[in-house]
C-alpha positions in Angstrom: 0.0 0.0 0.0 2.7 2.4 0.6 4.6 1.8 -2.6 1.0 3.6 -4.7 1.4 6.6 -2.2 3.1 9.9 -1.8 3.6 8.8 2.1 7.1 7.5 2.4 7.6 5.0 5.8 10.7 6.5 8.0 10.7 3.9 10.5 8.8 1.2 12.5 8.9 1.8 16.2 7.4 1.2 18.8 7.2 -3.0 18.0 5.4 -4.6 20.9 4.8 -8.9 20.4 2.3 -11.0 22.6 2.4 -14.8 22.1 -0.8 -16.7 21.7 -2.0 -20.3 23.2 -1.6 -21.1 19.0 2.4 -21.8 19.0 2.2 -20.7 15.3 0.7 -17.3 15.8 2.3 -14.0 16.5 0.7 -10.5 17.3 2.5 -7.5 17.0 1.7 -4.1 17.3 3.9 -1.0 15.8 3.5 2.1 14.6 4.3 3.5 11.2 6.2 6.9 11.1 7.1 9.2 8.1 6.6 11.9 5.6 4.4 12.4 2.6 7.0 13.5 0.2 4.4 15.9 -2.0 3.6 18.2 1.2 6.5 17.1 3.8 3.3 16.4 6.6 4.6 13.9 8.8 2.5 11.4 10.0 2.2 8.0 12.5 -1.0 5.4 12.1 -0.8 2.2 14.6 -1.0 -0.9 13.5 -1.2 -4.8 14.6 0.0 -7.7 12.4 -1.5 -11.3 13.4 1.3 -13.4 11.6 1.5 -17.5 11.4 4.6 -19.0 11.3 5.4 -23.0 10.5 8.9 -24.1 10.1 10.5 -20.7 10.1 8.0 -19.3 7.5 5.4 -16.9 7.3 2.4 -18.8 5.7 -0.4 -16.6 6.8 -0.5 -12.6 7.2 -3.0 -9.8 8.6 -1.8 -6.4 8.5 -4.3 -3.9 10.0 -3.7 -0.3 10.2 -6.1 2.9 12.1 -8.1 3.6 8.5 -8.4 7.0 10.3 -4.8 7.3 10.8 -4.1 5.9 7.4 -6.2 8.6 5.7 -4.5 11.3 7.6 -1.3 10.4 6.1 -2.5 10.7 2.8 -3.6 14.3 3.2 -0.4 15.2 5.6 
């Protein structure tokens, strides 16, 4: 998604990870920092990834980002 905007990501920070009682899944929370390169408006939007990992490989992935948040960085 951020490769067909004007928002450019800076950095990840902010990378919190909980374990599950599923030993394949991962949640992670982080926050997405950085600049829309057509105004120079800086912007965050949180995030959470639910990932599942089997034998050292990502085979499933659901990235959800503050649609708020996400529209603001557009417009920044």
């Amino acid at each position: 998604m951020w490769g067909a905007s004007p928002a450019r990501v800076e950095e990840i920070r902010n990378v919190v990870t909980y374990e599950t009682t599923d030993s394949e899944v991962i949640v992670v929370e982080h926050e997405t920092m950085g600049v829309v390169d057509t105004t120079g408006g800086r912007f965050r939007v949180p995030g959470l990834l639910v990932l599942r990992v089997r034998d050292g490989h990502i085979v499933h992935c659901r990235d959800y980002m503050d649609a708020a948040g996400v529209a603001q960085a557009r417009n920044a």
